[in-house]
MARKE-97098 format. One record per residue (C-alpha): residue number from 1; residue in one letter; x, y, z. Coordinates in steps of 0.25 Angstrom, whole numbers. Example, Ala and Ser with C-alpha at 12.3 -4.5 7.8 and 13.67 -1.06 7.14 Angstrom:
# residues 2
  seq  type     c1     c2     c3
    1     a     49    -18     31
    2     s     55     -4     29
END
This chain:
# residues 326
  seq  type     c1     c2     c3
    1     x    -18    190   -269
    2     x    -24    204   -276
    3     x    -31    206   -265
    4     x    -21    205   -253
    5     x    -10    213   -264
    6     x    -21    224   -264
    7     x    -24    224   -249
    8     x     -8    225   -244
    9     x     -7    237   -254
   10     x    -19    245   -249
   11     x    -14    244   -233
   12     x      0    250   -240
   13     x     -5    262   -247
   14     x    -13    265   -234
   15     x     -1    274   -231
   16     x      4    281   -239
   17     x      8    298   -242
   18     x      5    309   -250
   19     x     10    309   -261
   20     x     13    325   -266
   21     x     21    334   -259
   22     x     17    346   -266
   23     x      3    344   -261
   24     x     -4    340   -249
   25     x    -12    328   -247
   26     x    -15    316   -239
   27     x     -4    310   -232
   28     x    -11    297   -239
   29     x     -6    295   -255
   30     x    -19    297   -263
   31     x    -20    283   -272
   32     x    -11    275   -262
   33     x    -20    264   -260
   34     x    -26    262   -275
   35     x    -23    249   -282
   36     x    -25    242   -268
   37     x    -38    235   -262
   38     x    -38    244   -248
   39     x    -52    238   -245
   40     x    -44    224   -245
   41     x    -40    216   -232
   42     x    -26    214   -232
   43     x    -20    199   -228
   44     x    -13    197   -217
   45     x      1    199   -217
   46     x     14    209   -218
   47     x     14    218   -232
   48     x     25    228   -236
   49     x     19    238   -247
   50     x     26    250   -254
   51     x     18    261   -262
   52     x     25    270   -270
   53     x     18    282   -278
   54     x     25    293   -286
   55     x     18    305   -291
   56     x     20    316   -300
   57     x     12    330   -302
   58     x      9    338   -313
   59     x     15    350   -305
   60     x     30    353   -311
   61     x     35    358   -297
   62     x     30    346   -290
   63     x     37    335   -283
   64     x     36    321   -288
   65     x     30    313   -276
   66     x     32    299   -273
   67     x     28    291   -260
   68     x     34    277   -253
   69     x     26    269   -243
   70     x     32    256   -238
   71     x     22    249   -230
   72     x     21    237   -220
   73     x      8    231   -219
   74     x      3    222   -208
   75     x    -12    214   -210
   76     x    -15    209   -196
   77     x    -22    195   -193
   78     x    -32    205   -187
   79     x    -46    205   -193
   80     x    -56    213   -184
   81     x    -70    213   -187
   82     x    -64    205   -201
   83     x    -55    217   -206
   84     x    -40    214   -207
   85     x    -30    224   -200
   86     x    -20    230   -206
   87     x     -8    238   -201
   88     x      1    245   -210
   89     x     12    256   -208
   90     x     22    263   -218
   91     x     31    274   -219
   92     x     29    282   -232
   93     x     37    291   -239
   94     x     35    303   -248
   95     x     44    308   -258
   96     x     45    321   -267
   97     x     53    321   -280
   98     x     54    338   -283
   99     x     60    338   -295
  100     x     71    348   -290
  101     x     83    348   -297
  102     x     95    341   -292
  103     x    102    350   -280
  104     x     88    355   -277
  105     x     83    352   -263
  106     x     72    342   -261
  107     x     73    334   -275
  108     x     70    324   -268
  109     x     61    322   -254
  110     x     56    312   -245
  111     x     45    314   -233
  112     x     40    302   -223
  113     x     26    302   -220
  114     x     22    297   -206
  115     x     22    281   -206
  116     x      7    276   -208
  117     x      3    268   -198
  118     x    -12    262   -198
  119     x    -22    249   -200
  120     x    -33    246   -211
  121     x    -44    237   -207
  122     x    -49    229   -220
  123     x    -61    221   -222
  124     x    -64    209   -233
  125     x    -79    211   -235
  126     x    -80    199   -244
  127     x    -83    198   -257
  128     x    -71    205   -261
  129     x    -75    218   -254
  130     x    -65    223   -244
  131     x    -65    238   -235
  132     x    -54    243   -227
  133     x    -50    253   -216
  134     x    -38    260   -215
  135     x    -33    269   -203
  136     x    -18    276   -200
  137     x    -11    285   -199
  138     x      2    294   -205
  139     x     11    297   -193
  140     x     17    309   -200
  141     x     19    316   -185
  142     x     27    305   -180
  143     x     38    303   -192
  144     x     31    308   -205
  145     x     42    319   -211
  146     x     40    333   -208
  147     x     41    339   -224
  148     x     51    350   -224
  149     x     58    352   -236
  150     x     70    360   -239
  151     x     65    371   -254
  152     x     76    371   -264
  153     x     76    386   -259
  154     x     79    379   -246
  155     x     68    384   -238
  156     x     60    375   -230
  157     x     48    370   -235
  158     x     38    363   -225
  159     x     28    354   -225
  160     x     30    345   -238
  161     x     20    337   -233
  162     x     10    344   -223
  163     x      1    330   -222
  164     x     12    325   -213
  165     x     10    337   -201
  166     x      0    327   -196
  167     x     -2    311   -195
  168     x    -12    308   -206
  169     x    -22    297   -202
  170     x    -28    289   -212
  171     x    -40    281   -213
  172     x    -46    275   -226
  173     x    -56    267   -230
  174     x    -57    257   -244
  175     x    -65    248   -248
  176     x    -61    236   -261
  177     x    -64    226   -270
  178     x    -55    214   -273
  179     x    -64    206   -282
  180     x    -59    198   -295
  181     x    -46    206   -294
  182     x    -52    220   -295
  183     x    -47    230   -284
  184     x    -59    241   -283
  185     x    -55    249   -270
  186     x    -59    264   -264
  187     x    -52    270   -254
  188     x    -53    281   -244
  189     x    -42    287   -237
  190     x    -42    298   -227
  191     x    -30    306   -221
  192     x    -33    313   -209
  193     x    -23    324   -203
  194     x    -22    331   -191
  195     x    -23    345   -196
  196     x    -17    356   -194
  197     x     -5    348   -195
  198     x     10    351   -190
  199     x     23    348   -191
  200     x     33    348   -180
  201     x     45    356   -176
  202     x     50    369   -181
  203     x     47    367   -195
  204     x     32    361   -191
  205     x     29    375   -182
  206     x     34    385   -193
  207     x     24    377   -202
  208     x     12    376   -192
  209     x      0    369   -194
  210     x     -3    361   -207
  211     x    -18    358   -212
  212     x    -20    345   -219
  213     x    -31    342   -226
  214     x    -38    328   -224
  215     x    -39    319   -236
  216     x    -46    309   -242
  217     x    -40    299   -252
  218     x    -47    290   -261
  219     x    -42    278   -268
  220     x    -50    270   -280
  221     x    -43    258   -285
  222     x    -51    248   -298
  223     x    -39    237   -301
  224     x    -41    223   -308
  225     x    -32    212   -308
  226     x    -28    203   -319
  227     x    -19    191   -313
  228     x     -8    199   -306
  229     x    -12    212   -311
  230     x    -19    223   -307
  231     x    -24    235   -314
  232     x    -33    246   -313
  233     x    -37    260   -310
  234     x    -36    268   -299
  235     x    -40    281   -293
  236     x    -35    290   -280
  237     x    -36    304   -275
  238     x    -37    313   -263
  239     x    -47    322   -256
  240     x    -41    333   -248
  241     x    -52    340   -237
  242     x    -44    353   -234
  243     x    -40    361   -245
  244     x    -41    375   -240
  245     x    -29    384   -241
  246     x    -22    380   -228
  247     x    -23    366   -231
  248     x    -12    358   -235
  249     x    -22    353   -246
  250     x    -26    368   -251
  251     x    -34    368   -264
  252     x    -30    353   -267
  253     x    -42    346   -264
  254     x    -36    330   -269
  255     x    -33    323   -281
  256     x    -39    311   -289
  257     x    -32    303   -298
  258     x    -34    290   -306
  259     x    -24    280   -311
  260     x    -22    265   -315
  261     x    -16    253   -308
  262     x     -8    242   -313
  263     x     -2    229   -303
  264     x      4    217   -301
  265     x      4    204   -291
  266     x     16    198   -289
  267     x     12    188   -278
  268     x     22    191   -269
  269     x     19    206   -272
  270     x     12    218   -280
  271     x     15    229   -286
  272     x      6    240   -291
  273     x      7    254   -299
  274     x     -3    264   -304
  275     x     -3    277   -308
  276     x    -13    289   -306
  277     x    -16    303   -311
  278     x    -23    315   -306
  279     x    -35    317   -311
  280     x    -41    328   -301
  281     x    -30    337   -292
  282     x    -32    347   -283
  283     x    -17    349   -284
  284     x    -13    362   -291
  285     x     -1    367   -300
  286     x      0    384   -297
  287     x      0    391   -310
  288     x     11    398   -315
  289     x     13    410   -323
  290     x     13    400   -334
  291     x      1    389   -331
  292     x    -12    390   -322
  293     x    -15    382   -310
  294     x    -18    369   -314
  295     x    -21    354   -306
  296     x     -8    346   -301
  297     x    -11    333   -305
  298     x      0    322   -303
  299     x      2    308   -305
  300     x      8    296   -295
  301     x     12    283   -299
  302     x     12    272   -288
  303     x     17    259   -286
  304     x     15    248   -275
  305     x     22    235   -269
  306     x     16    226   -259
  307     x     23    213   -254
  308     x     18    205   -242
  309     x     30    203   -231
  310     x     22    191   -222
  311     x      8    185   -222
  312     x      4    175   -212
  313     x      5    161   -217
  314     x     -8    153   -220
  315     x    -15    143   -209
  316     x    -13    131   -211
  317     x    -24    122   -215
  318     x    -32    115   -204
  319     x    -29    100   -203
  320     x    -39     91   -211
  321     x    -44     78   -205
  322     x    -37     67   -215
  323     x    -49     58   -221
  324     x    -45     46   -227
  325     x    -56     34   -235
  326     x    -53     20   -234
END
């Protein structure tokens, strides 16, 4: 049961979003797919997961963050070459809290990311070993927001989030153990942008061309279980290629951070929450005439829900010859 729990989890998380809007990043949330055995084959059926991440900076002017992906998850009957085919598509959404005071524009904002559509081929390698490839893509140029924002001085600000100028095509690669309830699982993510990106119309032109840096995510996850729960450390961050100063990733090279994990199997659902810290941040707070410079670290907390909608119903046994001694 763990294992197919751990597996429905990991196709959700495959589509998620950035989760700062003071800082650019991959379009993929650093650390969405800890806590989940990625390498896993899922089992055939119908899933519906939702991933919720809060996070919080050490940056007094920064905006509180938070991110929502509901997701519907198909495994397919297919197997090719033995590895289970999985499609998945979900419609995130990113949220900024300001901290503006009340009759202050923009206290509150909300910006759809292109719906994820994409596949992850998973393999059971035996002996509690599985690996998985993933491949997708964000469609931010068909219905992803266009991030304009109206200032509190009422000037127009533009892009809130530059990654969605461009589709951002992901592919990722994991590998797991699932052995006498441990979940150990390493990750790769990448994020690939069609750079210089744009955005359309007039607003799009009077910006012009954007350059996103493509990124690397990493996700480390070291859980046991202990009847129906599940805890352990984990570990996630971000590697960003272009930092140069015309890059949406100037001088912010990634982050890393490492937290702990705490779950529960319900049978008919799980639930599972961590929290994580920054310990290394290329994010930086400006100095003031009051303070220096200093690193932007920042917290998120996360929860997750999976629940299985369908799965196909067993074969029924072969009929057996009936033997009777007289």
């Amino acid at each position: 049961m763990m294992k197919n729990w751990l597996a429905a989890g990991a196709v959700a998380l495959t589509v998620g979003m950035t989760s700062t809007i003071a800082q650019a990043q991959t379009t993929t949330v650093p650390g969405e797919q800890v806590g989940l055995a990625i390498g896993a084959p899922l089992p055939e059926g119908v899933y519906a997961i939702n991933t919720f991440t809060f996070r919080r900076t050490d940056g007094r002017n920064d905006p509180d963050t938070a991110v929502n992906v509901p997701v519907l998850v198909w495994s397919t009957p297919l197997v090719p070459f033995g590895g289970r085919v999985e499609l998945l598509v979900a419609p995130p959404t990113v949220f900024a809290f300001t901290r503006n005071p009340a009759g202050v524009r923009n206290k509150d904002i909300s910006i759809n990311v292109g719906t994820f559509v994409g596949g992850i081929w998973a393999f059971d390698l035996g002996n509690n070993f599985g690996v998985s490839l993933l491949g997708g893509a964000y469609l931010n140029d068909l219905n992803g927001d266009r991030g304009s924002i109206i200032t509190p001085q009422g000037t127009t600000a533009t892009p809130v989030l530059g990654q969605l100028s461009s589709n951002t095509y992901r592919f990722g690669v994991a590998g797991s153990y699932t052995g006498d309830g441990w979940n150990i699982t390493g990750n790769l993510t990448a994020n690939i942008y069609d750079s210089p990106g744009r955005f359309p119309g007039q607003v799009g032109a009077a910006i012009g061309p954007l350059r996103i840096s493509d990124s690397l995510n990493f996700d480390i996850t070291a859980t046991k279980k202990f009847g129906n729960f599940e805890i352990g450390p984990v570990a996630y961050g971000t590697y960003n290629f272009d930092i140069s100063q015309t890059s949406l990733a100037a001088n912010n090279r990634g982050r890393f951070a490492v937290g702990g994990l705490i779950g529960y199997d319900f049978k008919v659902f799980t639930v599972q929450a961590y929290v994580a810290r920054d310990v290394v941040t290329g994010a930086q707070i400006a100095a003031t005439p009051f303070s220096r410079a200093r690193s932007d670290y920042s917290t998120d907390g996360w929860l997750r829900l999976i629940v299985p909608l369908y799965s196909p119903a067993p074969a029924a046994p072969a009929p057996v010859a009936l033997v009777r001694k007289y």
